[in-house]
PASEBA-1860 file (N, C-alpha, C; in nm, 3 decimals):
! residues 42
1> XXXXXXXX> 2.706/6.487/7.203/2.674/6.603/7.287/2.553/6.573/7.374 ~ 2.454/6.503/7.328/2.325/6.445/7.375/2.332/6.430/7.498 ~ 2.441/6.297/7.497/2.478/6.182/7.639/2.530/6.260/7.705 ~ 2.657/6.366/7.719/2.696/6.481/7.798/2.568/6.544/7.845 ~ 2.514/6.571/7.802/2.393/6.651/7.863/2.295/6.549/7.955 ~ 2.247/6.460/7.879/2.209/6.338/8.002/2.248/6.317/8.130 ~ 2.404/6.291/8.106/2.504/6.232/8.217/2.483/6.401/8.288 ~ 2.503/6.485/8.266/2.465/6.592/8.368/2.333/6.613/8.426
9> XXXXXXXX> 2.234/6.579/8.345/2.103/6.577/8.414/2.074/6.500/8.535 ~ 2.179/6.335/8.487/2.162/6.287/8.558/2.197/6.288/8.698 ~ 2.349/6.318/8.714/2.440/6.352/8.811/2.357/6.457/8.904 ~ 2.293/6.591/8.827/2.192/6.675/8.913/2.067/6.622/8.971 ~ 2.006/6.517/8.923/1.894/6.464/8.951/1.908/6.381/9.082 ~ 2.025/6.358/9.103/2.089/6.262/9.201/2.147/6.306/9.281 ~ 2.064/6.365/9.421/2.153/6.431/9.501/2.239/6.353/9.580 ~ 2.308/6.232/9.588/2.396/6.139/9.646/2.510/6.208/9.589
17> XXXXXXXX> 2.501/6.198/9.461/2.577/6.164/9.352/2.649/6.338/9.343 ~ 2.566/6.392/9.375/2.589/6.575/9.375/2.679/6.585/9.505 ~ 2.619/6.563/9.626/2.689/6.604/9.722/2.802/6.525/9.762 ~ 2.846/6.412/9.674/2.958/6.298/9.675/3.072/6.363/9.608 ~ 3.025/6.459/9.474/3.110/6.596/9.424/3.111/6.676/9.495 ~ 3.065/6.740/9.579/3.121/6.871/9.607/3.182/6.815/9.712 ~ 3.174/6.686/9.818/3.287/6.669/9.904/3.412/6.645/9.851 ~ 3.413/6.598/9.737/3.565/6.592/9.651/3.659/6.719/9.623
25> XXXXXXXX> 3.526/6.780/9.598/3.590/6.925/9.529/3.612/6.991/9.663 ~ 3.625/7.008/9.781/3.587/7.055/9.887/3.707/6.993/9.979 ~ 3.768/6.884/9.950/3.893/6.787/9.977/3.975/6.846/9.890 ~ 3.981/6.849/9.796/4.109/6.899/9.675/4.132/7.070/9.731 ~ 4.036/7.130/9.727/4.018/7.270/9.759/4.149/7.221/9.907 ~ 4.058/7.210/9.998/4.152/7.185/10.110/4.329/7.159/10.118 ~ 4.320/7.074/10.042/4.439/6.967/10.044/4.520/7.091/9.946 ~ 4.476/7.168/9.858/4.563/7.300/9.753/4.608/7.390/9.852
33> XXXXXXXX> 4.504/7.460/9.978/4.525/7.545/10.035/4.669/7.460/10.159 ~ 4.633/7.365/10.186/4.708/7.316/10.263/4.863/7.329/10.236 ~ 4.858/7.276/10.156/5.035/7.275/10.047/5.084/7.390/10.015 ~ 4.983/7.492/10.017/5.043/7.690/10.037/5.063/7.673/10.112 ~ 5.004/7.667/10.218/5.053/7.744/10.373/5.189/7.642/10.408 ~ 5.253/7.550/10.373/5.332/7.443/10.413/5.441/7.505/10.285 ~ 5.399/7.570/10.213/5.557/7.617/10.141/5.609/7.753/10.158 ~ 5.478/7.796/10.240/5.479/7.959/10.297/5.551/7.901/10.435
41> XX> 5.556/7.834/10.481/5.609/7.809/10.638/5.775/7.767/10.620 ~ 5.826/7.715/10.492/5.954/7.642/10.518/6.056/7.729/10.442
END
């Protein structure tokens, strides 16, 4: 449980590493909404 908590400290401590996640999450987000509107259209 320790190292989980580390590895998150760390990941927050590291804003590269932070804003390298939320462009991921921010792509997936996208790419979900995308594939609605493309099964709403056909």
């Amino acid at each position: 449980m320790k190292t989980v908590l580390n590895l998150f400290v760390g990941i927050v401590t590291q804003p590269s590493i932070l804003v390298a996640l939320i462009a991921m999450l921010g792509l997936l987000l996208q790419k979900k909404e995308k594939y609605g509107s493309c099964s709403r259209n056909y």
